[in-house]
N, C-alpha and C positions, 0 to 999 in steps of 0.2 A: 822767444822760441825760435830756433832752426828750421828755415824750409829746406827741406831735402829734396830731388828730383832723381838722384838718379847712385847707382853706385853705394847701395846702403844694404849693410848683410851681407849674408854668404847667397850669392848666389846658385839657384841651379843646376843642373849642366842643360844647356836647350839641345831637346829632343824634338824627334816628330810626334810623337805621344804627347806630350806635355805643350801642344801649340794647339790654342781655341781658335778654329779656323771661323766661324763663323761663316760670314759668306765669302769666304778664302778657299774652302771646300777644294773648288778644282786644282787650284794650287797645289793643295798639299796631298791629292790623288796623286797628283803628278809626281812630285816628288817620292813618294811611298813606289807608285809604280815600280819609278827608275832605279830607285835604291834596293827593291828587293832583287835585281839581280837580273839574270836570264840574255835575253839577246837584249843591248843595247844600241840602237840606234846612233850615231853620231851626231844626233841635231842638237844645235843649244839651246840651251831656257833662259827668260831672262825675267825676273822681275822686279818691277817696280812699284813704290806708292810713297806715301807720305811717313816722315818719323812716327815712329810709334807701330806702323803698319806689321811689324814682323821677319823684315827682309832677312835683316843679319840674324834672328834666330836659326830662320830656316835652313838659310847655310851656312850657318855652324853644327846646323843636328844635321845636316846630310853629309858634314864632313865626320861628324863624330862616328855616324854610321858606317861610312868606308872608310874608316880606321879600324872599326871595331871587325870590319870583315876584311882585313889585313894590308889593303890598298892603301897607295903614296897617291898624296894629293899634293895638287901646288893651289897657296892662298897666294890671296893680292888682296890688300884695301887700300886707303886714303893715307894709313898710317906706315906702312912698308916702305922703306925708303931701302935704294939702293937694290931694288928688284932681283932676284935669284934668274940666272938662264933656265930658259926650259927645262925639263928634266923628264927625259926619255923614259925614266922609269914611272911617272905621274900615270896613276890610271883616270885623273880629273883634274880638274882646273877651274877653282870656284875665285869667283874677284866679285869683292863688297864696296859698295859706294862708288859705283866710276864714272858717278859723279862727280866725285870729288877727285877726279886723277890730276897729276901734275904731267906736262908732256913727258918727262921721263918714266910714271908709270901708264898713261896710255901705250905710248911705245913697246914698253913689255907684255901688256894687256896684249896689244894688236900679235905680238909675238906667238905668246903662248896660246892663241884663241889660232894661230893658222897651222901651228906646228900642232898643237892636241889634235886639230880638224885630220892632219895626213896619216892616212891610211898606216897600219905596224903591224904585221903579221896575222891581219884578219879583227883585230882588238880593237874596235874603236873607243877615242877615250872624250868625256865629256865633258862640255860649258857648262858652268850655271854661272850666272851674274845678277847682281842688281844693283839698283840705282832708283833714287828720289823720282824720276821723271821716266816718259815713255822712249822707245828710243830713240825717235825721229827729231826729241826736243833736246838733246843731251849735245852738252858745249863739250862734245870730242872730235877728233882730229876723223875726215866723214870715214875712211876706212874701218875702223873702230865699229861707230857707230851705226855701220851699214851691216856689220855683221851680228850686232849686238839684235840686231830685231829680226834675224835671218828666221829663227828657228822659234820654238813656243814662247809667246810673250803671256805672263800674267800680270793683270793688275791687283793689287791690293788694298784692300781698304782698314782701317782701324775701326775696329771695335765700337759699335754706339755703347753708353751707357748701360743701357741696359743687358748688356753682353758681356761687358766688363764685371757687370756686376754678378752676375751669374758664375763668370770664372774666381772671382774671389770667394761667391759661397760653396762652389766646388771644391776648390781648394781648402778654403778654411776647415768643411766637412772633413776630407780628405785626411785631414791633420788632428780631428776633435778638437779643434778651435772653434767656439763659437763665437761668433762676427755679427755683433746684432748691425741692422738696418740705419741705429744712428753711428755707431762708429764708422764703418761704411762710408759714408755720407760724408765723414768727416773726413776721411782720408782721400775720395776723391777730390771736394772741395780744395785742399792743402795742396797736394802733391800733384807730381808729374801724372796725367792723364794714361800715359801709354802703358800696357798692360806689362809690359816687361819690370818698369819701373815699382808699377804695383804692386807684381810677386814679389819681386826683393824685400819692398818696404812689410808685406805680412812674414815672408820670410823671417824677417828681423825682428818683428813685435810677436812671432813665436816665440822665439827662443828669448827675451828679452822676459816675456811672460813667464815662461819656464823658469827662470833663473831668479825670476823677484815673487815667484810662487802669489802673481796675482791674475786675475781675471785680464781679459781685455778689453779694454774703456776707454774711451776719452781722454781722462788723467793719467793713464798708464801712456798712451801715447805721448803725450805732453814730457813726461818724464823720461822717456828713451833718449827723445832728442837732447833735454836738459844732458844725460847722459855721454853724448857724441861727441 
C-alpha cells in the first residue's frame, strides 16, 4: 500500500473562510481586518510556526483576496528563482518561507520590503511574510531580519488532534460524507498529520467514493491508493 503525505487530489483554493484557526484566532482577525479594506496602515506582519501550522495557506488566501479585489501583488518564496524588481504598481508584497531564502532572494526580500515601506501618493502598500521560526532566530542577512519582526508578529501553532479531528467532521458534514470515527483514525494514524494535507487526502476519497459509488471505509481507502 502507498503512504501518501502530501499533494493527493484536487486541491482547494485556500481561503480565509476555509482556515480552522483554532487558537490561531488573532492571526486570522488580523488578516480579515487588513484585507477587508479601509485605511491601511504600513506596518508588516509576520508569521511564523511549525510545518503544518498554516502560514502558506494564509497567504495564499490573502493574496487570492487582493486579487479578487483587483490589486497587483508581488510573491516571493523558497522556490522563485531569479526574483522580479519591485514593481511600483504592487499594492502588497507577501514572501513565504524566508526561511528558506538564498542570499540572492533575501536580497530582493530586503528590496521589496524598503521600497513597499516608502511612502506613494498617500497609499501605503503592505508586508506579510512568514517563516518556520521567530524573527530574531532566522539565519538572514540582520537587515532583513530586523525588519521582518519590526511590525505584528504572529505565532502559529498546528492543530491538536482533537481539532484536527473536528475540522475533518466539519468538512466531511460539509460534503455529506459520512466519516465514521474508525476511518478517521485510520487516516491520521497513515498519513501526513498537517491539516492541509488532510483535506486533500478527504478531498480525494470524496470523489474516489463518488466514482466507485461506495461508502467510505477502510477498504475503500486501501483501494484508492492501490489506484495512484
Amino acid at each position: 500500500m502507498k503512504q501518501l503525505a502530501l499533494d493527493i487530489g484536487l486541491a482547494s483554493v485556500p481561503t480565509l473562510d476555509n482556515f480552522f484557526a483554532g487558537s490561531n484566532v488573532a492571526a486570522l482577525e488580523h488578516l480579515r481586518l487588513w484585507t477587508a479594506g479601509g485605511t491601511r496602515a504600513p506596518v508588516p506582519s509576520y508569521l511564523w510556526g511549525e510545518s503544518g501550522s498554516g502560514k502558506t495557506h494564509l497567504l495564499q488566501a490573502v493574496h487570492h483576496v487582493l486579487r479578487e479585489q483587483g490589486a497587483q501583488v508581488g510573491w516571493l518564496d523558497a522556490q522563485t528563482m531569479n526574483p522580479p524588481e519591485f514593481n511600483e504598481a504592487w499594492s502588497a508584497v507577501l514572501m513565504d518561507d524566508v526561511h528558506l531564502y538564498d542570499s540572492e532572494q533575501q536580497h530582493s526580500a530586503f528590496n521589496w520590503f524598503v521600497n513597499a515601506l516608502t511612502p506613494r501618493r498617500g497609499a501605503p502598500r503592505w508586508v506579510l511574510a512568514a517563516g518556520a521560526l521567530p524573527p530574531a532566530d532566522l539565519k538572514l542577512r540582520d537587515d532583513l531580519r530586523t525588519r521582518l519582526g519590526w511590525g505584528h508578529v504572529h505565532a502559529l501553532r498546528v492543530l491538536d488532534e482533537p481539532e484536527r479531528r473536528a475540522v475533518l467532521r466539519q468538512e466531511a458534514d460539509a460534503r455529506g460524507l459520512f466519516l465514521s470515527d474508525e476511518v478517521m483514525s485510520y487516516m491520521l494514524k497513515r498519513f501526513s498529520r498537517d491539516l492541509g494535507s488532510l483535506m486533500q487526502l478527504l478531498d480525494h476519497l470524496d470523489q474516489f467514493a463518488l466514482q466507485t459509488q461506495r461508502a467510505l471505509t477502510i477498504p475503500l481507502v486501501r483501494a484508492m491508493l492501490e489506484n495512484e
